[in-house]
N, C-alpha and C positions, 0 to 999 in steps of 0.2 A: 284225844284227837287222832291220832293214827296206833300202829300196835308197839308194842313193847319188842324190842329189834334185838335183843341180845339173844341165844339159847344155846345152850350149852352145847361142843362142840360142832357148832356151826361152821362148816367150811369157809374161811370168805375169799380165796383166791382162786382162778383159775374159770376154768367153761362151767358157768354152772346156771340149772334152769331156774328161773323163779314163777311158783303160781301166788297170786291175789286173788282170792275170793270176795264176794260182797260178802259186808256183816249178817249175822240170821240168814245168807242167802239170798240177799234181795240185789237188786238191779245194782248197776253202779253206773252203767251210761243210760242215759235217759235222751240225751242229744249227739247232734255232730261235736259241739262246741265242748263236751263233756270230754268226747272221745282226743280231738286234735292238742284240747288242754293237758290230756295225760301223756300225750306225746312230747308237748312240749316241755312240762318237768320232765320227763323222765330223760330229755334230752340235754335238757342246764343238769340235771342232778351228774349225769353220765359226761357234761365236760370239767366240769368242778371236782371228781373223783378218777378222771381217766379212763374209765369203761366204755369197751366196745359194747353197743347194742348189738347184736346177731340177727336176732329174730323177735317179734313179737306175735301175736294175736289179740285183741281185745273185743270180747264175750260181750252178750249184755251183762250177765253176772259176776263173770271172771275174767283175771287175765292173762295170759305167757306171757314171756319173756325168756329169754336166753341172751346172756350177757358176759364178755369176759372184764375180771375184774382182777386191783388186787387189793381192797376195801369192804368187799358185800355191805355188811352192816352200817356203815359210814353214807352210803353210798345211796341204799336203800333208805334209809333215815331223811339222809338230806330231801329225796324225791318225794315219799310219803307225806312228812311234813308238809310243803310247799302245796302237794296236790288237795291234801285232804281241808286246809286254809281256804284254800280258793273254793274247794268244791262246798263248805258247809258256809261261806260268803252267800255263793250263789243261791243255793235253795236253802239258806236262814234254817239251816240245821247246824246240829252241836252231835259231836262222839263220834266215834269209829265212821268211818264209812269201809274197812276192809277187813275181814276175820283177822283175827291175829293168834299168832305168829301166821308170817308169809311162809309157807312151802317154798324151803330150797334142796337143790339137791347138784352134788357137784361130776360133772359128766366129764373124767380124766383121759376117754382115749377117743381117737377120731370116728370108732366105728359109733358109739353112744350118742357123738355131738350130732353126726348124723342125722341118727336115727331119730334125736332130740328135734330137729328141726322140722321133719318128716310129721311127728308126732302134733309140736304148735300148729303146722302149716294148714293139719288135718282135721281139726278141732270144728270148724264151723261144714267139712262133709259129715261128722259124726253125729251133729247135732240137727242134722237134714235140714241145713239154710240153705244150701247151696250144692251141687252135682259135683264138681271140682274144687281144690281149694283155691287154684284162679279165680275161682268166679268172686271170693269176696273181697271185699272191698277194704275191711279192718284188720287185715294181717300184712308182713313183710312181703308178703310171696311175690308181689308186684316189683320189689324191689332187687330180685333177683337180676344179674346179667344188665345190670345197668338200662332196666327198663323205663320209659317213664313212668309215675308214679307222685299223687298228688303231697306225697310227705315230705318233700324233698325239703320245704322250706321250714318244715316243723322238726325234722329228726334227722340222725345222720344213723343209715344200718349200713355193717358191714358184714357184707354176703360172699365176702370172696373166699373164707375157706372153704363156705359149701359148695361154691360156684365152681370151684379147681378141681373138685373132688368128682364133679360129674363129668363125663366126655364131652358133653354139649347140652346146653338149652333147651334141645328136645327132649334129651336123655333123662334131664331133669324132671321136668313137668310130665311126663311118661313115667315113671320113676314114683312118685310124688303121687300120685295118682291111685297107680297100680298094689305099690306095696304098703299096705293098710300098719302104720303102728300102733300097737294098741298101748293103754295105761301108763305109763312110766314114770310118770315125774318124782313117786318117791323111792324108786329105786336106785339107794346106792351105784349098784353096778350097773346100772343101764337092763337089767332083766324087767322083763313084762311082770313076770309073777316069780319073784326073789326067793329061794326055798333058806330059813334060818336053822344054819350050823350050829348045834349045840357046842360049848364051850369045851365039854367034853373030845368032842371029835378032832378041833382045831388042834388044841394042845396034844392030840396023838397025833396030828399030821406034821406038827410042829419040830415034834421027837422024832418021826420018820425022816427028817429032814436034816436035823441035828446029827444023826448018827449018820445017813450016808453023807450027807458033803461036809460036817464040820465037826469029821473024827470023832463022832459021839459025845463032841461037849456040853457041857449045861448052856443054858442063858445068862447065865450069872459069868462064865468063863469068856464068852466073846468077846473079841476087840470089838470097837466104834465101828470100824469097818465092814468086818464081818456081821454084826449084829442088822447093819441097814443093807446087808446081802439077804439075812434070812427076812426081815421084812419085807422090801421087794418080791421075793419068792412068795410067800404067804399070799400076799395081792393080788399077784401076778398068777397064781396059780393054785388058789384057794378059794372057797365062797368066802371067807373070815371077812367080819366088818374089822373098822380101823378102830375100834371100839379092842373087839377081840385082839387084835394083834400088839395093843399097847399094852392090855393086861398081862398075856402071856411071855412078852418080851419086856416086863417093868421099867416100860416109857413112855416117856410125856407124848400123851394125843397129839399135840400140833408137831414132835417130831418127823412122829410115823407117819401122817402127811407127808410133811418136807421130802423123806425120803421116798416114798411112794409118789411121788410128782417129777424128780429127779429126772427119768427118762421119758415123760409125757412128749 
């Protein structure tokens, strides 16, 4: 009925984007009633689990979304189910109606969630439906600045971190326009095109680090303290995925998170 929601070290708290695909690629809104319907779970799913909607777009094929949560899985589940029920009701179909696994990817600093927004907002000028991403109809961007906007009764978005982040409404939609994001949604760190650190490299920059700020000690020698000082560093100022960083510091993935969120 819908996809299988677990995958191994899947983020599921904080700003994080989600793409849906149609299954094989095919279509997935075929009407209005198709499209308002996916709003409206995704809006019961999102007050049943707590989650801010941000942003959406929906594609004829595919669809954004940007959402804070601190559930993903739970959360996504709940929605899928519900939507994918009603939608194989409607057209007396059976199985997936969405690739599975969902594409998520977790966007931890403000310039990323940004640029995240920019990137959904953009998706139907990329696809030449439309000159601006005002002009369409099936995405948040209406929703911006407390515009009207015909969703209002189907979904609740919450646009004000983007909205505070621009000087004004013009600024925005000028903005929005002008600076084209390209690809991102499976990059980790918010990079367009993510260049992957050998394992090799990280554990020498790990050691460069070790010896000037922690007196040359091992990994095995740091306190609790210290050890989520060098991970922070790593994050903060490494390409290293949180993959890398738990190997070479021998700790639990959902730690290194925690700590790499700490100062978000």
């Amino acid at each position: 009925m819908c996809a299988k929601l677990k995958i191994k070290n899947r983020v599921q708290e904080g700003y994080i984007h989600i793409c849906l695909r149609g299954n094989r690629k095919q279509n997935v809104f075929y009407d209005n009633s198709d499209r308002y319907e996916f709003l409206v779970k995704l809006e019961s799913a999102s007050i049943e689990y707590k989650t801010k909607i941000l942003e959406f777009a929906l594609m004829d094929n595919h669809a954004h979304i940007l959402v804070h949560t601190s559930n993903l899985t739970k959360f996504m589940r709940s929605f899928l189910i519900s939507y994918v029920r009603w939608y194989n009701l409607k057209y007396t179909t059976t199985g997936n109606v969405f690739q599975r696994p969902f594409l998520s990817v977790s966007k931890r600093k403000l310039e990323w969630i940004i640029d995240t927004v920019l990137y959904i907002l953009q998706n139907p000028v990329k696809a030449s439906i439309c000159p601006h991403p005002a002009d369409y109809r099936w995405s948040s961007c209406k929703c911006h600045y407390k515009q009207f906007n015909s969703f209002a009764k189907h979904i609740t978005v919450d646009t004000s971190l983007c909205d505070s982040h621009f000087v004004s409404e013009k600024n925005f939609y000028r903005i929005l326009g002008e600076k084209i994001v390209s690809r991102c949604e499976l990059s980790e760190k918010g990079q367009v095109n993510p260049v992957r650190v050998p394992d090799c490299e990280v554990i020498d920059q790990c050691n460069k680090i070790l010896q000037n700020s922690f007196s040359n000690k091992k990994v095995s020698e740091l306190s609790r303290v210290e050890k989520s000082e060098l991970i922070k560093y790593l994050n903060n100022n490494t390409l290293a995925t949180f993959r890398q960083i738990a190997s070479i510091t021998h700790e639990n993935f959902k730690w290194v998170i925690q700590q790499c969120k700490v100062n978000e």
